[in-house]
N, CA, C and O atoms as CSV, one atom per row, in Angstrom:
chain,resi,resn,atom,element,x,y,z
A,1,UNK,N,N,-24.020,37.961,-126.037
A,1,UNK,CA,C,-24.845,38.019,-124.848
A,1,UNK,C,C,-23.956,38.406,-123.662
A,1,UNK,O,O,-22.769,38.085,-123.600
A,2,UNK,N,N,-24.590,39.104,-122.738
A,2,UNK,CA,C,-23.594,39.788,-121.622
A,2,UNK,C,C,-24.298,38.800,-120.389
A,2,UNK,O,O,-25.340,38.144,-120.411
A,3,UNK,N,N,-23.312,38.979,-119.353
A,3,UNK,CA,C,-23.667,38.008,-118.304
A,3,UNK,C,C,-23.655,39.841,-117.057
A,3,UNK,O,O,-23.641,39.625,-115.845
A,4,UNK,N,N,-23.658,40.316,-117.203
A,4,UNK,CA,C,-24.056,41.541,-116.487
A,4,UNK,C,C,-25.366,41.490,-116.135
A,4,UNK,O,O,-26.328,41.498,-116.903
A,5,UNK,N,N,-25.373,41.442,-115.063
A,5,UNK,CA,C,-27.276,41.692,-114.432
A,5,UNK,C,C,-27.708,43.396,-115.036
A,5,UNK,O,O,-27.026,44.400,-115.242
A,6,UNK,N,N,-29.244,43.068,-115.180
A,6,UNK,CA,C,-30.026,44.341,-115.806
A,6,UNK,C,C,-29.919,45.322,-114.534
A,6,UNK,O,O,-29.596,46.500,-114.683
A,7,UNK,N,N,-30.115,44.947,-113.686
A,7,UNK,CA,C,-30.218,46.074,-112.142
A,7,UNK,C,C,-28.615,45.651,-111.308
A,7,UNK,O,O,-27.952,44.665,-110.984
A,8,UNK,N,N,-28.585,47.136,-111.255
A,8,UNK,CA,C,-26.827,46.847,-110.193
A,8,UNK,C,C,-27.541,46.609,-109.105
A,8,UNK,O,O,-26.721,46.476,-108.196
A,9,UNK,N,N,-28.536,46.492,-108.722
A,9,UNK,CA,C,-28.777,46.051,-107.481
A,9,UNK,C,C,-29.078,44.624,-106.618
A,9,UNK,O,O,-29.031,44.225,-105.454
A,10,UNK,N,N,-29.440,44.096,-108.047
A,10,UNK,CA,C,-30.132,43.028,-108.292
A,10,UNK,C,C,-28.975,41.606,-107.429
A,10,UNK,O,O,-29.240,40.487,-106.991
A,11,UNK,N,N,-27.637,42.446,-107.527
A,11,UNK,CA,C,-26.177,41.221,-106.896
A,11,UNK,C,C,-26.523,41.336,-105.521
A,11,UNK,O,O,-26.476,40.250,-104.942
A,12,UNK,N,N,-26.837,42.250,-104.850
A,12,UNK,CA,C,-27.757,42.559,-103.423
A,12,UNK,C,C,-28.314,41.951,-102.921
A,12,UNK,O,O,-28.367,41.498,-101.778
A,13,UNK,N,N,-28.904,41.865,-103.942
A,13,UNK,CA,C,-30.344,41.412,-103.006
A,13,UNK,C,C,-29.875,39.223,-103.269
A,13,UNK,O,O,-30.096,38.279,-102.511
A,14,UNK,N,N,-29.197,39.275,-104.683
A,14,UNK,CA,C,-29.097,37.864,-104.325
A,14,UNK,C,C,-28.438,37.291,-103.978
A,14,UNK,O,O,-28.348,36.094,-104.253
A,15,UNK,N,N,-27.378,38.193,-102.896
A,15,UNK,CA,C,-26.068,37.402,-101.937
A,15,UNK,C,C,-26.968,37.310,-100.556
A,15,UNK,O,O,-26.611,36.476,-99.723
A,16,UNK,N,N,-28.159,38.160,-100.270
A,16,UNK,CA,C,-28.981,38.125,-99.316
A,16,UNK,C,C,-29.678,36.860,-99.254
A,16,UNK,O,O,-29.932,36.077,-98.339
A,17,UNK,N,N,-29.983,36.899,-100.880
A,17,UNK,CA,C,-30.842,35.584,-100.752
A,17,UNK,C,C,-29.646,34.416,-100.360
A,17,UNK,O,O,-29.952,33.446,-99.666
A,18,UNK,N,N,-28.691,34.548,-100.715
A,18,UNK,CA,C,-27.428,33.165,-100.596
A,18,UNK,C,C,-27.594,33.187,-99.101
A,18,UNK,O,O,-28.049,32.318,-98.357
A,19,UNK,N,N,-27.035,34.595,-98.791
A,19,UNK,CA,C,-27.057,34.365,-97.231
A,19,UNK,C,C,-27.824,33.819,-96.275
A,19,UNK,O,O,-27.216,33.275,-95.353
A,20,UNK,N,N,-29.166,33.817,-96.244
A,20,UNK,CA,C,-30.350,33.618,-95.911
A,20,UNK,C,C,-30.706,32.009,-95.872
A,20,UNK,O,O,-31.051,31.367,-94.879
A,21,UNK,N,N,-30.523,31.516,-97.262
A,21,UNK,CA,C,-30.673,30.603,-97.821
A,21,UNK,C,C,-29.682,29.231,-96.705
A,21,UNK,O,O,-29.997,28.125,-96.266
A,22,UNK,N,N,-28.499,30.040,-96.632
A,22,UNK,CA,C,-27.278,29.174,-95.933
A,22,UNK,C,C,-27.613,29.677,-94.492
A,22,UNK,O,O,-26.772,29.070,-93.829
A,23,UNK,N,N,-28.196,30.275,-93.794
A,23,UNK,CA,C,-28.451,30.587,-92.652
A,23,UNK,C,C,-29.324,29.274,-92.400
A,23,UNK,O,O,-28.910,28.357,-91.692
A,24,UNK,N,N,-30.598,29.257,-93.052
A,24,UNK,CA,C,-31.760,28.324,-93.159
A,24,UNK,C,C,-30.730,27.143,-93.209
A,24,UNK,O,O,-30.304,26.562,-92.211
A,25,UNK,N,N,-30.429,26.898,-94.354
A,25,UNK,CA,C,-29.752,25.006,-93.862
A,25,UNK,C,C,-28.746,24.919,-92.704
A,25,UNK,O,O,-28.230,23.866,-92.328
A,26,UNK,N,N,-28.548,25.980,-92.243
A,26,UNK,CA,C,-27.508,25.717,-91.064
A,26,UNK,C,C,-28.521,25.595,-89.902
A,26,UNK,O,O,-28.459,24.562,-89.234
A,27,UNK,N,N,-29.505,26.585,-89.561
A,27,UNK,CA,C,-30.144,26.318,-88.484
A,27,UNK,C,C,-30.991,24.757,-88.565
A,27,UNK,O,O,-31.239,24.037,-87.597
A,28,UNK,N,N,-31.281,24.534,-89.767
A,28,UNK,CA,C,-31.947,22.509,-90.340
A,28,UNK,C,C,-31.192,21.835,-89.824
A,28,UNK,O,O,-31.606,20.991,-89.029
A,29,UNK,N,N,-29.985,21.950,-90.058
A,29,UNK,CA,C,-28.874,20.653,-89.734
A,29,UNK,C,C,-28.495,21.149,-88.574
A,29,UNK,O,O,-27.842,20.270,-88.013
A,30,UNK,N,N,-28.563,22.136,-87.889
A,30,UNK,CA,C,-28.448,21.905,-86.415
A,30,UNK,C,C,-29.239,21.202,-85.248
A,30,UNK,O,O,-28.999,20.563,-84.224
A,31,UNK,N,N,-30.648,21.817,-86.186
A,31,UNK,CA,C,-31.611,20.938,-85.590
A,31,UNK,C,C,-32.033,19.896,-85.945
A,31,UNK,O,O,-32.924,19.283,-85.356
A,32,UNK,N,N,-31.466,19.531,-86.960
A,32,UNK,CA,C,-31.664,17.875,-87.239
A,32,UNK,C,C,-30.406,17.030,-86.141
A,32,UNK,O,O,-30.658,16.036,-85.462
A,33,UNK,N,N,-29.509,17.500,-86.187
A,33,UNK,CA,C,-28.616,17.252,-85.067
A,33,UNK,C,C,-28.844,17.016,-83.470
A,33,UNK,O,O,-28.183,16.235,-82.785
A,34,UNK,N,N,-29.837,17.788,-83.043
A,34,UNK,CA,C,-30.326,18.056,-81.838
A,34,UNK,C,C,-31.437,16.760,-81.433
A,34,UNK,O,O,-31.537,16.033,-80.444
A,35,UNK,N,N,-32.099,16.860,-82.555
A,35,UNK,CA,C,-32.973,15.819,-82.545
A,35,UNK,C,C,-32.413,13.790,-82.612
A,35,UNK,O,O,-33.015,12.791,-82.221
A,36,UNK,N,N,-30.916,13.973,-83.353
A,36,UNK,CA,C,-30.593,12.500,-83.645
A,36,UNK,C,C,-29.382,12.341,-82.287
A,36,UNK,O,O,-28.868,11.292,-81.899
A,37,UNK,N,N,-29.150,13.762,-81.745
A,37,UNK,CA,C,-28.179,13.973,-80.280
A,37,UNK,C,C,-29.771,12.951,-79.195
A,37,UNK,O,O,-29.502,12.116,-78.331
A,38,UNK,N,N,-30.508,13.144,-79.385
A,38,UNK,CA,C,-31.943,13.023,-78.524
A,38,UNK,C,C,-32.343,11.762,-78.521
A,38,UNK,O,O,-32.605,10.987,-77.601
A,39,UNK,N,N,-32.356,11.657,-79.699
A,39,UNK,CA,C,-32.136,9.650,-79.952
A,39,UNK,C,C,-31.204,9.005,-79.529
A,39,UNK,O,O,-31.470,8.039,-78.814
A,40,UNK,N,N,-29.965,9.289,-79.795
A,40,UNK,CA,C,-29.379,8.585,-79.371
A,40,UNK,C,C,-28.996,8.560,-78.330
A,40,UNK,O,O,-28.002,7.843,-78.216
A,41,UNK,N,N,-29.429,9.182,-77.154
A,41,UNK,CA,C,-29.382,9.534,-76.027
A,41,UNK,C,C,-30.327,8.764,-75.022
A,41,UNK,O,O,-30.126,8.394,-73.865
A,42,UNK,N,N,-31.816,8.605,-76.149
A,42,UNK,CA,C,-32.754,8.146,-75.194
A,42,UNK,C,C,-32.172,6.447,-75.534
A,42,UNK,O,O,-32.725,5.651,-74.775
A,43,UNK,N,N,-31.153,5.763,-76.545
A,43,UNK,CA,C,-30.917,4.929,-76.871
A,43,UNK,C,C,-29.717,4.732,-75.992
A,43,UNK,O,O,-29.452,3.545,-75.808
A,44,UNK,N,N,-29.104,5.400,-75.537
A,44,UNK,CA,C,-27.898,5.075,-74.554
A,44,UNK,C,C,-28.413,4.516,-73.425
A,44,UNK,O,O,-27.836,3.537,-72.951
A,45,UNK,N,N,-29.481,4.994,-72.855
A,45,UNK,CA,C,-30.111,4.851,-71.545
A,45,UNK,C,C,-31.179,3.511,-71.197
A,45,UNK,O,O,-31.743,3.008,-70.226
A,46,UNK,N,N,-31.029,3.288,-72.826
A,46,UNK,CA,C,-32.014,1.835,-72.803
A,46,UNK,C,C,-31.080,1.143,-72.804
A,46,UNK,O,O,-31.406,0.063,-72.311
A,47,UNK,N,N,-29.859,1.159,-73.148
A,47,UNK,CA,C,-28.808,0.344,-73.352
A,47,UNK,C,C,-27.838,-0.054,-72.101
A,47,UNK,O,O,-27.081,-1.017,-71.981
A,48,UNK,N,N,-28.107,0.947,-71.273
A,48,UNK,CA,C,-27.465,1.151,-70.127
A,48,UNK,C,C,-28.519,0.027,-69.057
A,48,UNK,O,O,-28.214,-0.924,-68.336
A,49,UNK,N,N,-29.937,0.732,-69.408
A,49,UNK,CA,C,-30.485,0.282,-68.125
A,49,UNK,C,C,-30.822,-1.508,-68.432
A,49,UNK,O,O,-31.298,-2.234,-67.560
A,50,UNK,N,N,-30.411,-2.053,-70.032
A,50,UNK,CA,C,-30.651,-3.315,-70.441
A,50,UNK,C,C,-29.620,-3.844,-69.814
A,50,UNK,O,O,-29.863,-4.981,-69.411
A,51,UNK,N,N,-27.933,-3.226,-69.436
A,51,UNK,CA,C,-27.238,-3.908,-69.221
A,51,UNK,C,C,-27.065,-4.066,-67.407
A,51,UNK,O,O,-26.401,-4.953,-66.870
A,52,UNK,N,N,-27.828,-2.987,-66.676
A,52,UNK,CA,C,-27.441,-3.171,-65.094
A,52,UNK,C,C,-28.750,-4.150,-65.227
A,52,UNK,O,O,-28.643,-4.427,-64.033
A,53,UNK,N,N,-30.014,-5.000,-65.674
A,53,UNK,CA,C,-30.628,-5.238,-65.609
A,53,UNK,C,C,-30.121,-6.941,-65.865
A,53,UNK,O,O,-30.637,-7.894,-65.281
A,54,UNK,N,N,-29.064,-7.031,-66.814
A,54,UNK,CA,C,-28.769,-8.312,-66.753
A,54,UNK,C,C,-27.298,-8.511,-66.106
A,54,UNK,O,O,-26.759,-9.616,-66.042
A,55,UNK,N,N,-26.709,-7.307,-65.633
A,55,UNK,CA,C,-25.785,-7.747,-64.263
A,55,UNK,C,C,-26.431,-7.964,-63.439
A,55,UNK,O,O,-25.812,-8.776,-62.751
A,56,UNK,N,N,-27.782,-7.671,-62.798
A,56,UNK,CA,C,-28.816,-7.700,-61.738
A,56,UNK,C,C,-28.675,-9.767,-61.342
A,56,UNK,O,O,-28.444,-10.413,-60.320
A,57,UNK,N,N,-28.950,-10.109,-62.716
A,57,UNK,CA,C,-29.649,-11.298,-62.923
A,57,UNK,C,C,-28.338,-12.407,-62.939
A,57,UNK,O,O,-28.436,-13.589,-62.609
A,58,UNK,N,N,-27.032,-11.694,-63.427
A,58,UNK,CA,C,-25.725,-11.974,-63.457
A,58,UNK,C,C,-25.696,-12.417,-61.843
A,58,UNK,O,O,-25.349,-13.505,-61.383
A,59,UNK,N,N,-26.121,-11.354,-61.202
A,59,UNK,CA,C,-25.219,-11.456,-59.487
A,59,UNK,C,C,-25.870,-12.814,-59.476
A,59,UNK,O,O,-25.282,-13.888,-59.604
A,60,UNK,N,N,-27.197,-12.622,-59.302
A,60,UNK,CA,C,-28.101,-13.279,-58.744
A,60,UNK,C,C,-28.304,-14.850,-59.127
A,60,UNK,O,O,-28.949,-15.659,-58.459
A,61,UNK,N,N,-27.670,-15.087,-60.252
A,61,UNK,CA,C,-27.760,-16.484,-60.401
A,61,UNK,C,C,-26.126,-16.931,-59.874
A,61,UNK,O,O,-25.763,-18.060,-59.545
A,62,UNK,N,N,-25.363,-15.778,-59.910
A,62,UNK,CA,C,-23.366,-16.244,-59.553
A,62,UNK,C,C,-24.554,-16.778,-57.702
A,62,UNK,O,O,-24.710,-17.911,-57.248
A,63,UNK,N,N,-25.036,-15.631,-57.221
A,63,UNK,CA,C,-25.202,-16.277,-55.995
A,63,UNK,C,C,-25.915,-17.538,-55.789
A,63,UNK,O,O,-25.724,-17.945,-54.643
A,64,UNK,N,N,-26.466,-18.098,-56.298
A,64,UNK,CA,C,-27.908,-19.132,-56.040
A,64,UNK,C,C,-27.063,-20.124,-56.706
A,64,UNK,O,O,-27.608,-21.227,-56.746
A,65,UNK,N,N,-25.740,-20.072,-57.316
A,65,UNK,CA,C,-24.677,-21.098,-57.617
A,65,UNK,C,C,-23.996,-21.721,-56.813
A,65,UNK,O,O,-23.751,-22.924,-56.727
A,66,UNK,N,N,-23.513,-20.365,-55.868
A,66,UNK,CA,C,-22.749,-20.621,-55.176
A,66,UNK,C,C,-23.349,-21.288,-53.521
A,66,UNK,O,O,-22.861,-22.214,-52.873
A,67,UNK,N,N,-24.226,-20.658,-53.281
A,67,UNK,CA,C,-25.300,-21.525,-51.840
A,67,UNK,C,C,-25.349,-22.780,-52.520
A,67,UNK,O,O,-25.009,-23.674,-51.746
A,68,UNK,N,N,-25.684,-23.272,-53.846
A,68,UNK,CA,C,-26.346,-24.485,-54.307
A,68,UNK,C,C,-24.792,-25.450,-54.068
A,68,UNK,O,O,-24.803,-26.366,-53.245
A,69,UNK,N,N,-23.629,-25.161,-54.792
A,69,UNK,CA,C,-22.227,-25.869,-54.623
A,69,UNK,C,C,-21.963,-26.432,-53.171
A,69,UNK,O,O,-21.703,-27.621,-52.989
A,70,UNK,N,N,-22.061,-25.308,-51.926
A,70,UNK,CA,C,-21.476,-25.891,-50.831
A,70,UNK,C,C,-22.039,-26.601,-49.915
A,70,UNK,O,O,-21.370,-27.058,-48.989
């Protein structure tokens, strides 16, 4: 049995398809990338605004300590 393709053309067309094929999962995982860049982004900002939210509450009880002490 020969491992020679029936059409010389036939290696053509299926490095196109390789190519194509690897084009497609590259543009997927870029944009799967874009999308988990997006999450975790909108997750930084909850994280951020959770933490000036309990320095807020931080000041505010250091102060109502300190009037209450003297």
């Amino acid at each position: 049995m020969t491992t020679a393709p029936l059409n010389p053309g036939s290696g053509v067309v299926a490095g196109w398809a390789v190519r194509s094929g690897l084009g497609l999962a590259t543009w997927g995982i870029r944009r799967a990338s874009r999308r988990t860049d997006r999450d975790r982004q909108l997750d930084r900002l909850a994280a951020r605004a959770a933490a000036e939210a309990a320095l807020v509450e931080r000041d505010a009880l250091l102060r109502s300590a300190r009037f209450t002490a003297f």
